[in-house]
C-alpha positions in Angstrom: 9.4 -2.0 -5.2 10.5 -5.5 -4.6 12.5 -6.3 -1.0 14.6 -8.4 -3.1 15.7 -5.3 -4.9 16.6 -2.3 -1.8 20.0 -3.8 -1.1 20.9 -3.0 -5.3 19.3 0.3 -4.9 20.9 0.9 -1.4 24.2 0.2 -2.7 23.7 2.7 -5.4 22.3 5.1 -2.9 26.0 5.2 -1.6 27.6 5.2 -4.3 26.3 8.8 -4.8 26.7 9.6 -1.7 30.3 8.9 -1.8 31.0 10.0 -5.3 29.4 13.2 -3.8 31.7 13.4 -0.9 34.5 12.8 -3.7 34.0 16.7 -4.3 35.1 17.8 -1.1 36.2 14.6 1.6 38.4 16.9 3.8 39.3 15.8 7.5 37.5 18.1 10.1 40.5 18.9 12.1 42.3 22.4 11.6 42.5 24.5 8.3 46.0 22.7 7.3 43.9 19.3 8.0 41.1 20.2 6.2 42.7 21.7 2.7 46.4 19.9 2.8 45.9 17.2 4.5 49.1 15.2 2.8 51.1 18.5 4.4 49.4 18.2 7.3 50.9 14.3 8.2 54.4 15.4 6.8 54.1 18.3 9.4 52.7 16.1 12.6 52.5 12.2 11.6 50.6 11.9 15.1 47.5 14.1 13.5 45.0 11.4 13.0 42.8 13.2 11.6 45.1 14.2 8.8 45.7 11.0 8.0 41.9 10.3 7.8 41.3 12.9 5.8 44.2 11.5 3.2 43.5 7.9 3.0 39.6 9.4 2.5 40.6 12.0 -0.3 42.4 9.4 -1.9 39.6 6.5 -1.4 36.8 8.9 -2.5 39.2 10.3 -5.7 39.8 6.8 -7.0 36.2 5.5 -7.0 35.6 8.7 -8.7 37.9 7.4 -11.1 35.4 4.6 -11.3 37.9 1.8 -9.0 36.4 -0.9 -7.6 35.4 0.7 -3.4 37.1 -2.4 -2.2 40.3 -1.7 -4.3 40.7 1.5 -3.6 40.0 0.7 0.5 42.5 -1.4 0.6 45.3 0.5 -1.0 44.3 3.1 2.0 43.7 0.7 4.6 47.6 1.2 6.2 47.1 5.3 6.3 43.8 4.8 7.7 44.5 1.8 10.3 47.5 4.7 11.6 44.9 7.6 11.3 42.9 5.1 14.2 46.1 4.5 16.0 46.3 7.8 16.8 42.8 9.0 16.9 40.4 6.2 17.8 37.4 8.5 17.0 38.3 9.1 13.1 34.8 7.5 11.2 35.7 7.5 7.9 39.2 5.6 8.9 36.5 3.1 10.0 34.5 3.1 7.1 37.8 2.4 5.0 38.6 -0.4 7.0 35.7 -2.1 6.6 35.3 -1.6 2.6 39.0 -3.4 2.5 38.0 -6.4 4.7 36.6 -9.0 2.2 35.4 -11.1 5.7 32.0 -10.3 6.3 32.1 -11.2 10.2 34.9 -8.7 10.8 33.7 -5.8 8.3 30.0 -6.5 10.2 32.1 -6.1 13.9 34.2 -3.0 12.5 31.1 -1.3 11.3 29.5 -1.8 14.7 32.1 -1.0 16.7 32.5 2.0 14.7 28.9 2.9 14.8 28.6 2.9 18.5 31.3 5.5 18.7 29.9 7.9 15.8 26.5 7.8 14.6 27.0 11.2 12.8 28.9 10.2 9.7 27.3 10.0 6.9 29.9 7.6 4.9 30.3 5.1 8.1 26.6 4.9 8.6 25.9 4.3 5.3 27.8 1.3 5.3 26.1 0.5 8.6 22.8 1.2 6.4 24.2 -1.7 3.8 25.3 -4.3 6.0 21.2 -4.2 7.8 19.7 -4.1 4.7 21.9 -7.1 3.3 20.0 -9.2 6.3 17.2 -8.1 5.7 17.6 -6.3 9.2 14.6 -4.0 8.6 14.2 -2.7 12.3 17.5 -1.7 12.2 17.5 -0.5 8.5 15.1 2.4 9.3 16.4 3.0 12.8 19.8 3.8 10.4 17.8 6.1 8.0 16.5 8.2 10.5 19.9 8.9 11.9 21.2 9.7 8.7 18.4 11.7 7.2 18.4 13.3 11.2 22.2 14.8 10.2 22.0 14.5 6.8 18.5 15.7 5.8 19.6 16.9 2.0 20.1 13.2 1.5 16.3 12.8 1.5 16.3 12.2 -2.6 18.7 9.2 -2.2 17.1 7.7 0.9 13.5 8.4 0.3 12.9 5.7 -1.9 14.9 3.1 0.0 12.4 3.8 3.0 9.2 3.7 0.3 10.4 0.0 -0.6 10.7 -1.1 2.8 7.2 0.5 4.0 5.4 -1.4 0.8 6.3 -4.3 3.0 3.5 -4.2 5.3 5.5 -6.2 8.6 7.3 -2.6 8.7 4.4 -0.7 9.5 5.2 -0.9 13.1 8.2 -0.2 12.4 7.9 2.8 11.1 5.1 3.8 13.9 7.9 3.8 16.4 10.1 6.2 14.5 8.2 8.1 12.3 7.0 10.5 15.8 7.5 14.2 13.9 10.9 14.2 15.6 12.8 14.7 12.8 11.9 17.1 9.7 12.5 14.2 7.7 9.2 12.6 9.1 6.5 14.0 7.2 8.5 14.9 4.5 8.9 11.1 3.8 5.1 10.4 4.2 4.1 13.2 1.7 6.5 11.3 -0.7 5.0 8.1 0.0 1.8 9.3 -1.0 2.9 9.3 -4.6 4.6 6.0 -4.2 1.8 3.2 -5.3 3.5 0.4 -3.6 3.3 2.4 -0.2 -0.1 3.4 -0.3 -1.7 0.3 1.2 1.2 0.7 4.2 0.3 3.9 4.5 -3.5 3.2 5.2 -2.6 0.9 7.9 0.0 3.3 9.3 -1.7 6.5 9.5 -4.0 5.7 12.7 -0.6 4.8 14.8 1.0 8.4 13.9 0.4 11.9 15.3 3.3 13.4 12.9 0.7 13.5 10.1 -1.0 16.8 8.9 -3.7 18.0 6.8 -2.0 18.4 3.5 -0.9 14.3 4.2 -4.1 13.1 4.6 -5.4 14.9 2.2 -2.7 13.7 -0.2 -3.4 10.0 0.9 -7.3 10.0 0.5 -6.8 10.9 -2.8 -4.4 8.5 -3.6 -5.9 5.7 -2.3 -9.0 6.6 -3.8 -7.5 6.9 -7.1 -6.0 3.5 -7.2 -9.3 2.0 -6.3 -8.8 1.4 -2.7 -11.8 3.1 -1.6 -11.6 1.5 1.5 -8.7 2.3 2.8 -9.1 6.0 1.2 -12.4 5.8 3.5 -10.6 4.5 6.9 -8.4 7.5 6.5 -11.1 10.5 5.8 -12.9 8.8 8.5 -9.7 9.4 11.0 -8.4 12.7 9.4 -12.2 14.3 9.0 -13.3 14.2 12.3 -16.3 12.4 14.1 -19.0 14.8 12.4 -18.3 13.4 9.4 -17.3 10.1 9.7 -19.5 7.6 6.8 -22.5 9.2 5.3 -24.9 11.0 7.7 -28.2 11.3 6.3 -29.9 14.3 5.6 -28.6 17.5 4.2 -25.1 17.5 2.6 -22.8 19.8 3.5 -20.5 21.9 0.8 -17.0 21.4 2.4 -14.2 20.7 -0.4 -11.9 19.8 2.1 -10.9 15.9 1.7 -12.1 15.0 -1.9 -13.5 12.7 -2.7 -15.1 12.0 0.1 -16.1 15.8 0.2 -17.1 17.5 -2.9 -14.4 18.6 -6.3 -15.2 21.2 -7.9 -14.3 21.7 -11.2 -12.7 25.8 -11.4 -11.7 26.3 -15.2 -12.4 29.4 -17.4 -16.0 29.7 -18.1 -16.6 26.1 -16.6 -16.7 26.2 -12.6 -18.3 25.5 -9.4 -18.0 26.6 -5.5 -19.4 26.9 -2.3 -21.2 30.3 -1.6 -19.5 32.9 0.8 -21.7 31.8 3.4 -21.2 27.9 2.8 -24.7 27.1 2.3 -25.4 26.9 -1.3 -22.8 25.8 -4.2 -22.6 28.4 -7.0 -22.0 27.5 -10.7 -21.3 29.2 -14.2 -21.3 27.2 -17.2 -20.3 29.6 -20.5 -21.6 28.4 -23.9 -19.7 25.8 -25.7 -18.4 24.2 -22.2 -20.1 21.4 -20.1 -19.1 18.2 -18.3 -18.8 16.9 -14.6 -18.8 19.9 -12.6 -18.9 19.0 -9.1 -19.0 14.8 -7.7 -18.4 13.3 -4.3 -18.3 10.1 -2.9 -21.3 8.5 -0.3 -21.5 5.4 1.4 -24.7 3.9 -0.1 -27.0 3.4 1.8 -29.4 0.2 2.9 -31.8 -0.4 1.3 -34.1 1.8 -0.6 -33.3 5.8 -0.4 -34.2 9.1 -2.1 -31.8 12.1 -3.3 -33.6 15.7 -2.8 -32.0 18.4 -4.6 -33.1 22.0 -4.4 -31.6 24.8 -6.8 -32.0 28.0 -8.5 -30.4 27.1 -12.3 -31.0 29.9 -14.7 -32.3 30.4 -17.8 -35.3 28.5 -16.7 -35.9 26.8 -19.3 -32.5 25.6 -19.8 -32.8 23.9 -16.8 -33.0 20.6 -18.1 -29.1 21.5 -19.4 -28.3 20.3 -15.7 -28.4 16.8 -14.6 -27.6 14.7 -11.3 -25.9 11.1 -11.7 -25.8 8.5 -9.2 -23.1 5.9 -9.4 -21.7 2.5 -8.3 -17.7 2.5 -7.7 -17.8 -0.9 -8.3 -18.0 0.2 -11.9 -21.2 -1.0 -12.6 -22.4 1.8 -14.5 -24.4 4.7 -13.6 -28.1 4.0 -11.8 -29.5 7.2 -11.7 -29.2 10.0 -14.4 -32.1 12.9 -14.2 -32.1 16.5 -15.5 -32.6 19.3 -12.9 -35.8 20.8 -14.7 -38.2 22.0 -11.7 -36.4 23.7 -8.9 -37.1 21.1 -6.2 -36.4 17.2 -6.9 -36.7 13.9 -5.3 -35.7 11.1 -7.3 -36.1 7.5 -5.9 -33.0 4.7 -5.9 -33.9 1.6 -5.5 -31.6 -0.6 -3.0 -28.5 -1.1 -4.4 -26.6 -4.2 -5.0 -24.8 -6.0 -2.1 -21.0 -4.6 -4.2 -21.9 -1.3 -4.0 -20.5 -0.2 -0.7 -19.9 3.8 -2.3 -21.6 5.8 -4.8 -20.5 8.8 -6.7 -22.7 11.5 -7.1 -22.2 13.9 -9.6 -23.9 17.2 -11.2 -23.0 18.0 -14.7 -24.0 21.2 -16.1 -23.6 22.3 -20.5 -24.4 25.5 -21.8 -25.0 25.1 -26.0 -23.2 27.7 -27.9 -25.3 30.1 -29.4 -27.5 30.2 -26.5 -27.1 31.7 -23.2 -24.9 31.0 -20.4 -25.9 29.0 -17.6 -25.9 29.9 -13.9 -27.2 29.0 -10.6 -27.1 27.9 -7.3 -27.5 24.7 -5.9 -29.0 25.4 -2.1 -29.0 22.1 -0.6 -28.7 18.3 -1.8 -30.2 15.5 0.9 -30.0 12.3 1.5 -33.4 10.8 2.6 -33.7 7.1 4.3 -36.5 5.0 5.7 -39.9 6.6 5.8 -38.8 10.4 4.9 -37.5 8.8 1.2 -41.2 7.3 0.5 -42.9 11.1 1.0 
């Protein structure tokens, strides 16, 4: 999302918030207040709030109508400059006030003024929210959001995406590290959202190390995001932070079996008849292939190694002699094409990779697996896959 384009969808953003509060904009005084609030001032003329509540019913009513905000402010401007009169503390008096004033100076002092003494009101700090974002204020853009969705979490659908287009800039990165501190329930629920915003994604990378409100199922969500876009970087800078230090780039040797942050740790494919996962005991990875299905049935992603190297698969893949029905393919992310494909036909395999080119920072490796109808199912374990380097990949 363009910056150019937040204040358009920020402005709309209000506009539903205030059509909503068209439904029910009451004053918050006592019940005669709150339901009759046109009684209420004929009663007691010195009730401020009643006379908030009236000049809002009738502001919110008439852009529900579909009047212009500014017209309809300033045919309530006189009820609500008295509702402040007598109540300096009514917000949405303020929030009239400023709509009516067509000088931007003194709507922008009104709205601060007003802000400092109520930073609960949804209406009054979304006009707050409007006049930052109109100057390009982003620092105190977000510091706005977060009050707002702090009070007003339910409004998380209309903000969200205001706070997605300001985090695909990346100068708001820091920004959002100071806020976003798991203070607010609103925190992590806006990160998991930006996770399925594309724009964000590169943000988010940069973000995530300067943030201790993230969890699991974020990082989780944001390695495979990134990955999927192609940033296989960034998707790697963030499994490398989330994962822990035992499994930080590609440690030679035996693989392990752990499904927990794909693709960087293995995805299993788990369909009917087609499907493969680790063993109770974690040591081994289990498949079933039924006749008439076969594909990709378990890949991960490896930082390739330099120079020359060796992949050593052991297995148990039954029938026997349908062994060949299994295969192991090596490759490139850089979309160079596969550089290693060989069927699984003895139980214990080393094939030898020559040193990859200079682009090919990660490799996929995958195991497909077909079972041809008519003939018999096929099934198996896979007990270890290794990585061999240096002089172990020559033996």
């Amino acid at each position: 999302m363009a910056i150019a384009n937040l204040p358009r969808l920020i402005a709309i953003s209000i506009a539903s918030v205030t059509l909503a509060a068209a439904l029910g904009a009451q004053a918050v005084s006592s019940v005669s207040t709150r339901k009759q609030p046109a009684q209420a001032v004929v009663a007691f003329p010195a009730n401020g709030l009643a006379r908030e509540a009236l000049a809002f019913q009738n502001f919110s009513i008439a852009v529900a109508q579909e009047t212009e905000p500014a017209v309809a402010a300033k045919a309530n401007a006189d009820q609500a400059l008295q509702a402040i009169n007598t109540d300096p503390l009514a917000p949405k008096a303020y929030a009239i006030l400023a709509v009516a004033n067509d000088d931007e100076g003194i709507r922008g002092e009104i709205l601060e003024a007003a802000a400092q003494l109520n930073r609960r009101d949804l209406n009054l700090q979304g006009l707050v929210l409007e006049k930052h974002l109109g100057a390009q204020d982003y620092e105190r853009t977000i510091d706005t959001l977060d009050q707002i969705l702090r009070v007003h979490p339910s409004y998380s659908p209309e903000f969200f995406p205001v706070l997605a287009g300001a985090l695909a800039n990346q100068e708001t990165v820091p920004l959002f590290a100071d806020i976003l501190d798991g203070s607010a329930v609103w925190h992590l629920r806006f990160l998991k959202f930006a996770t399925r915003q594309r724009k964000a994604l590169a943000s988010l990378a940069l973000l995530r190390p300067q943030i201790s409100s993230a969890d699991t199922d974020f990082d989780k969500r944001l390695v495979a995001a990134l990955a999927t876009q192609g940033d296989i970087q960034g998707a790697a800078s963030v499994y490398d932070l989330a994962a822990g230090a035992d499994k930080r780039g590609l440690t030679t040797g035996r693989l392990d079996w752990s499904d927990d942050f794909p693709p960087f740790d293995w995805q299993f494919v788990d369909e009917a008849g087609f499907r493969a996962q680790p063993s109770r005991d974690g040591n081994e990875m289990e498949l079933f292939v039924r006749p008439g299905k076969g594909g990709l049935i378990a890949a991960r992603l490896l930082q390739a190694p330099d120079g020359p190297f060796a992949i050593q698969i052991e297995h148990d893949i039954k029938p026997a002699h349908l062994r060949e029905d299994a295969s192991l393919v090596l490759s490139c992310t850089n979309g160079a094409g596969p550089v290693l494909t060989q069927t699984l036909d003895v139980q214990t395999n080393t094939f030898q990779v020559p040193a990859l080119a200079q682009d090919c920072e990660y490799i996929a490796l995958a195991i497909k697996a077909r079972a041809w109808t008519g003939r018999s199912a096929l099934r198996g374990t896979i007990k270890q896959i290794s990585v061999l380097t240096g002089a172990s990949a020559a033996n």
